[in-house]
C-alpha positions, 0 to 999 in steps of 0.5 A: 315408784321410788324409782320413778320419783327419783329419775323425774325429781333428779332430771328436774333438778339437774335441769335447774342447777344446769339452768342457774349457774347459766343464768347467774353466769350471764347475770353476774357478768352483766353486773360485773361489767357495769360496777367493777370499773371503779374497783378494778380500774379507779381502785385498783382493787386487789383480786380478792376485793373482786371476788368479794363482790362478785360472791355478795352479788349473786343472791340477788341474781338467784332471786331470779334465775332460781325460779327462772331455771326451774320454769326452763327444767320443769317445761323441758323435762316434762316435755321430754317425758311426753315426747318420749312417751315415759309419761304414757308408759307411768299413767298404763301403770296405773299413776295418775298425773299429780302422783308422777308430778309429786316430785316436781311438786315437792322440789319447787316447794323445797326451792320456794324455801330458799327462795325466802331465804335468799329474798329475806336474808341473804340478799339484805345482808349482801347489800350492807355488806357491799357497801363498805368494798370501796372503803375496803379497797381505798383502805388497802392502798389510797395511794392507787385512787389517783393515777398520774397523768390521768383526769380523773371525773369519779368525785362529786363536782371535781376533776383531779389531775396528777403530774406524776408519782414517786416512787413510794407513791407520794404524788406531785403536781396535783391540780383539783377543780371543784365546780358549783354543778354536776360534773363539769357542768357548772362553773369553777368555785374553786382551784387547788395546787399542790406540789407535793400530795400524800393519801391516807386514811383516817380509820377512825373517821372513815375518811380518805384525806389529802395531806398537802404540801405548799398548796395554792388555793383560788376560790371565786366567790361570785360568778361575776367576779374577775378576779378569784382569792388567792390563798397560800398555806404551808400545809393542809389536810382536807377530806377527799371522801367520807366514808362515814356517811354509808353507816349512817344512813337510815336502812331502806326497806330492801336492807332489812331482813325478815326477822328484823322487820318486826323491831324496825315496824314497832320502832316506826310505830312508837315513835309515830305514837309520840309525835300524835301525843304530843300533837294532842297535847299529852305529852309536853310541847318540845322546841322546834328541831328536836327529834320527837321522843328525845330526852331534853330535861332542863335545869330547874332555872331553865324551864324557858327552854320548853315552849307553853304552847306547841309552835306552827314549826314544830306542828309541821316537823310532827305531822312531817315525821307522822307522814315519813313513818307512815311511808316508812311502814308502808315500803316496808309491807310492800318489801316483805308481800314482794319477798313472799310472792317471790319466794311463791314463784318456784311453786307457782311455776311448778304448777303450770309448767308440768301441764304446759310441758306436756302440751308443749312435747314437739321441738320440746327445746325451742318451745320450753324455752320461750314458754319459760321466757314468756311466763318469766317475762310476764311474771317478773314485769308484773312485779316490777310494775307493782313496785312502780305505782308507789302512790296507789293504795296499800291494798292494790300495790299488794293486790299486784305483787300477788296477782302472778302468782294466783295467776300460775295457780288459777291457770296451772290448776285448770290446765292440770286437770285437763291433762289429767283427763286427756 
């Protein structure tokens, strides 16, 4: 019977990886086309910047083609053996069907392991770690972000435009439009001219700035007005991008890893407990605009600064932060339900794709096939629909993220004990 363990669990798991890289192949090209055109194009990012992206994507897209793939192997093996008659052969041996899928079994549970891995940590830590690709490109060479003789749309509200470009790189003529709406849309606030414009990068701050030489500004103060403000200055050094703000920014749910998850939710939940003390009066009252929980002791003649009674204001800013850590928490149990559903999926689809393999034995390839993209289709559209309905109830929203999964079970269960007895 090892032998037999070996050849179904080794023809499953060849079926899978051949699947994946597939799969992965076709996702990551998809994703490459959309987001490297500013790295490639705009950055001229170096080749090793590129395959950094293309690695720190693809946990995300065996998030789904892991399970995806095995579905496809399970059918396609399962009906193959079927179709051959090898699965009549095993069960005149005398092996029952839960024996021969044992294999199977074991090799979903093992993928539903990576899995959680995958949705847990790895992908989380791809995300913060992509974010930093443009400051890395921009780092390595500002002078590229701007190409002469070309507009350039990529900053917020601007259209930049260079003359041209020596040959180290200083560029000349640079025009900047700074307009009040998105894009080009709105109207022009400001115009800005350079003869002569050097890129560097402030590591320290994370900013990409503008060293300019004899600039000429105008700025509009009114729509109306017909006759904008001229500005002349020897030298200026405006920031064109900050970076910083990327590392500041508070981490949504999907950054977290699992094992982060715990502090992040006692975090949520102390600093809810103070805003909710001070709202009922153990805590002292604070001035309106402190964060809830900050240490804000007064010099002993300046015991003014405390107001006696809480403020209208700061009683809206606690209830407001009491409602954004409410939701805070409530994202992120949603987050993790979603990674363990996810991660159930390769033994989910274990379990319904071994009887539904069996049935489907004739045109074993079509038929595998669209089964696998049938139930994947279903599977992941329920869940993406339950990350749809943020305003119902935590109960439902897990309900649903759950629902796929007891579904595979529920169905895989009763069409496995009918092949069983076929």
């Amino acid at each position: 019977m090892r032998i037999a363990d070996r050849y179904i669990g080794w023809q499953v798991l060849y079926g899978t990886i051949f699947g994946v890289s597939l799969l992965t192949v076709v996702l990551i090209l998809g994703q490459v086309f959309r987001k490297i055109r500013p790295l490639l194009v705009e950055q001229a990012a170096p080749l090793d910047l590129i395959g950094r992206f293309i690695l720190l994507i693809i946990p995300f897209t065996l998030m789904f083609t892991l399970p995806w793939g095995f579905l496809a192997s399970t059918l396609l093996s399962f009906g193959r053996l079927s179709s051959h008659n090898e699965l009549l052969g095993l069960r005149m041996a005398g092996l029952g069907l839960g024996r021969v899928a044992l294999p199977v079994i074991l090799v979903g549970a093992g993928l539903s392991g990576l899995c959680w891995w995958l949705t847990g940590t790895a992908a989380p830590r791809a995300k913060n770690a992509s974010r930093n690709l443009i400051y890395e490109a921009v780092r390595k060479d500002p002078r590229k972000l701007i190409q002469p003789r070309v507009v350039i749309s990529r900053f917020p509200n601007q259209r930049v435009y260079a003359e041209g470009a020596d040959e180290d790189g200083l560029i000349h003529g640079l025009h900047i439009y700074k307009f009040t709406g998105e894009g080009g849309g709105g109207s022009l606030e400001a115009y800005m001219f350079a003869q002569e414009v050097d890129l560097y990068v402030n590591e320290e701050e994370k900013q990409l700035r503008l060293k300019l030489s004899n600039p000429f500004i105008e700025i509009s103060m009114d729509q109306n007005e017909t006759s904008p403000i001229p500005i002349r200055a020897t030298e200026m050094e405006p920031v064109l991008i900050d970076f910083s703000a990327t590392g500041k920014k508070k981490n949504k749910p999907s950054d977290i890893t699992n094992a982060d998850a715990p502090v992040h939710i006692a975090e949520s939940q102390a600093r809810q407990d103070i805003c909710r003390r001070e709202l009922s009066g153990e805590l002292p009252p604070r001035p309106a605009g402190l964060p809830s929980g900050a240490e804000f002791a007064p010099a002993p003649d300046e015991n003014d600064l405390f107001p006696a009674v809480l403020t209208p204001q700061r009683i809206e800013e606690l209830e407001k932060t009491i409602q954004k850590e409410d939701r805070f928490q409530k994202e992120l149990n949603i987050e993790l339900h979603k990674r363990r559903s996810l991660s159930m999926s390769c033994f989910s689809f274990a379990m319904i794709g071994i009887p539904l393999g069996i049935s489907a034995r004739r045109r074993e390839t079509s038929n595998g096939f669209l089964l696998s993209l049938f139930i994947a289709a279903i599977y992941f559209g329920l869940l993406i629909f339950a990350q749809q309905i943020e305003d119902a109830h935590l109960p439902t929203i897990i309900t649903v993220l759950w629902l796929p999964n007891a579904l595979c079970l529920i169905l895989g269960f009763w069409l496995f004990r009918r092949a069983s007895f076929r």
